[in-house]
Backbone bond lengths (Angstrom), bond angles and torsions (degrees), N, CA, C in turn:
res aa  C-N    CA-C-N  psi(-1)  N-CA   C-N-CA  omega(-1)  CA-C   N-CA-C  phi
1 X - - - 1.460 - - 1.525 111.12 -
2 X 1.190 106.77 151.72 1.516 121.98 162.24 1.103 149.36 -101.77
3 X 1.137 129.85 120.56 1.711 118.53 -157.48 1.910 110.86 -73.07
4 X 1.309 87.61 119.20 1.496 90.64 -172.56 1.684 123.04 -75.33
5 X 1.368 128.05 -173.33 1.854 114.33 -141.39 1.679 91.57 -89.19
6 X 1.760 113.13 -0.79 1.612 116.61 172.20 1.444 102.05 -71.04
7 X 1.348 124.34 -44.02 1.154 108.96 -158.44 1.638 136.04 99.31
8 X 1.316 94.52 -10.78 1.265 127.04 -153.62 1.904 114.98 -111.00
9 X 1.470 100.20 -53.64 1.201 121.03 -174.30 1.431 104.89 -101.06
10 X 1.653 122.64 -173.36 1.099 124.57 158.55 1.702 99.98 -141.00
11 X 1.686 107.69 152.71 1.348 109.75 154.29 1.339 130.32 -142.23
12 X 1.666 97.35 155.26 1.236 110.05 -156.02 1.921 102.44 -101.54
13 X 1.391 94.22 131.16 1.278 113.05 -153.89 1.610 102.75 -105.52
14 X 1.397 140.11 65.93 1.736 127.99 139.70 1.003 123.41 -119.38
15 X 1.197 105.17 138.26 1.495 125.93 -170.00 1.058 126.52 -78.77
16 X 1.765 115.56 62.31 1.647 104.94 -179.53 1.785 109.49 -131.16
17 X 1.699 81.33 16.01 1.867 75.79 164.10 1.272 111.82 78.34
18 X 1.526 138.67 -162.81 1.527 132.49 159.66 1.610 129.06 -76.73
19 X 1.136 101.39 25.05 1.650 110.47 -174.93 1.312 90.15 -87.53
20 X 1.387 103.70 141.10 2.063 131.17 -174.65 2.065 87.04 -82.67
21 X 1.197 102.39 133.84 0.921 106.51 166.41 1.585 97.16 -150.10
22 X 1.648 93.91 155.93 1.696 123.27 -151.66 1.990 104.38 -56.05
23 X 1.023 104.70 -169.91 1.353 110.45 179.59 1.275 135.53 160.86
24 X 1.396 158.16 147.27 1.327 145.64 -122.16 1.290 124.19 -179.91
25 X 1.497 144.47 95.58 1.098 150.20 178.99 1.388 107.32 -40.30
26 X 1.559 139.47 127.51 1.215 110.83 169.11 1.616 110.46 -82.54
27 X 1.604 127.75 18.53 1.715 117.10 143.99 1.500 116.07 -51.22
28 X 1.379 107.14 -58.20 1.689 127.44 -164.64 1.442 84.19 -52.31
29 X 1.204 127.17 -45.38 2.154 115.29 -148.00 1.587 90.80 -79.89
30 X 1.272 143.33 -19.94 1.316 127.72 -162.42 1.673 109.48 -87.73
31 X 1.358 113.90 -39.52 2.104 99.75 163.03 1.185 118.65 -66.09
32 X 1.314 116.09 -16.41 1.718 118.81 -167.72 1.600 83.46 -64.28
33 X 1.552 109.54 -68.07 1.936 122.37 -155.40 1.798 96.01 -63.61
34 X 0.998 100.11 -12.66 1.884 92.20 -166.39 1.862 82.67 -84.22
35 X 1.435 116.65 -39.22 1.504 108.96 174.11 1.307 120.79 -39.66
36 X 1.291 115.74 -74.95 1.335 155.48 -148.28 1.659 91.00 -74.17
37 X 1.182 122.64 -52.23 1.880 125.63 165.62 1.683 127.54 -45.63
38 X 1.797 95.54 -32.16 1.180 113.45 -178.39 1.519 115.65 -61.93
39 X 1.719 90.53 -45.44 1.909 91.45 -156.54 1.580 77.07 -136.66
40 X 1.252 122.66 87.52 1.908 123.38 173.74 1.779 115.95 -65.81
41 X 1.446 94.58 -56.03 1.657 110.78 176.39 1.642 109.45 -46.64
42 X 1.674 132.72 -7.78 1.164 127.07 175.56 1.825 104.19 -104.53
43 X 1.700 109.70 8.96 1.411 111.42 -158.92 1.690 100.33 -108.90
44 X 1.547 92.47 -48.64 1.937 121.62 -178.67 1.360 104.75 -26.32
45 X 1.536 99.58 111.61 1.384 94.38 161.27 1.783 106.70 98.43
46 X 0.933 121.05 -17.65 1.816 128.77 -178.97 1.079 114.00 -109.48
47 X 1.517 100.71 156.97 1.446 122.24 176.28 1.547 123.22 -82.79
48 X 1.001 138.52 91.40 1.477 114.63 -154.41 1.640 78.75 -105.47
49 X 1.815 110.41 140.82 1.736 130.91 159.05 1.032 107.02 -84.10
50 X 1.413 132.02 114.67 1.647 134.05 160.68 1.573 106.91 -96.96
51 X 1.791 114.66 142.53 1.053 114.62 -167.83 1.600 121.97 165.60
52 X 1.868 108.94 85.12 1.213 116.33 -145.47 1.747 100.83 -93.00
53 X 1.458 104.95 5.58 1.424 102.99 -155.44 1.579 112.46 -167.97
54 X 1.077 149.94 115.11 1.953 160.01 -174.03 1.729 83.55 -100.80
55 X 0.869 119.33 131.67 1.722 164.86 133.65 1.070 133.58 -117.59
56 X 1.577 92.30 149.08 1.761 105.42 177.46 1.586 107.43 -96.78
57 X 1.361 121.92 151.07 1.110 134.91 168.31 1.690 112.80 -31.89
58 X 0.985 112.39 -66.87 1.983 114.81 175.08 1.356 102.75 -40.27
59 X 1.845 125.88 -44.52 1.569 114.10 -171.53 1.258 124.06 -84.18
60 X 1.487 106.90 -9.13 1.618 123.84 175.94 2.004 89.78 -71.11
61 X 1.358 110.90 -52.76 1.459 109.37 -161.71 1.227 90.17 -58.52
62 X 1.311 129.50 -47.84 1.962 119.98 -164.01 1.241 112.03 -73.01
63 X 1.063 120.93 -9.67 1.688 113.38 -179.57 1.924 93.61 -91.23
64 X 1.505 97.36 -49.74 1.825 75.81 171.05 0.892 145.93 -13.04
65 X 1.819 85.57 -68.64 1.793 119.53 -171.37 1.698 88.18 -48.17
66 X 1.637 126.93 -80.03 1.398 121.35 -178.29 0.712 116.42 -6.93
67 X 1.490 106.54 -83.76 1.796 119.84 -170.71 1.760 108.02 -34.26
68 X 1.171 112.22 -62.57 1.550 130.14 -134.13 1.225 98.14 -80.40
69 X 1.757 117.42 -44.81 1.056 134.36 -166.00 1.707 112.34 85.12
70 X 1.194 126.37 -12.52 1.269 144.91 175.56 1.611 128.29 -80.14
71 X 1.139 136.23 93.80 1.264 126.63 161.67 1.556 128.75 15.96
72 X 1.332 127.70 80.91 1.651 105.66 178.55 1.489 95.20 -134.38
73 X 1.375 111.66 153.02 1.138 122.97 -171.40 1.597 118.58 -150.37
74 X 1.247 127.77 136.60 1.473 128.92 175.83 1.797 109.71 -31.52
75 X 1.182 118.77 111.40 1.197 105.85 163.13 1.713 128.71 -75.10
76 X 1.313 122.52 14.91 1.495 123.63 -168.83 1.215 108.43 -44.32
């Protein structure tokens, strides 16, 4: 994010409009890789999609804000 010309807020800047796009705790990614470490020869060579959750850009900014404690907001 970027601190906007308030000073105050921040915004978060991608450009994909209201399309849900994927997303991932990095808690959730650590049993997946402890999987995938276990038994590799069933991994070799593939694409694996990770993806616990579709959001919109505004809900990515509000979980920020949580996290961050800071102002962030969709820049559209």
């Amino acid at each position: 994010p970027t601190k906007s010309s308030d000073g105050k807020t921040y915004n978060l800047a991608i450009p994909v409009g209201d399309v849900l796009f994927d997303g991932m705790a990095v808690a959730d990614l650590g049993p997946v890789v402890v999987s995938i470490l276990k038994s590799p020869a069933q991994y070799i060579g593939k694409d694996i999609g990770l993806s616990t959750e579709k959001l919109k850009v505004e809900q990515y900014a509000n979980i920020m804000s949580k996290v961050t404690g800071k102002t962030i907001k969709d820049a559209k």
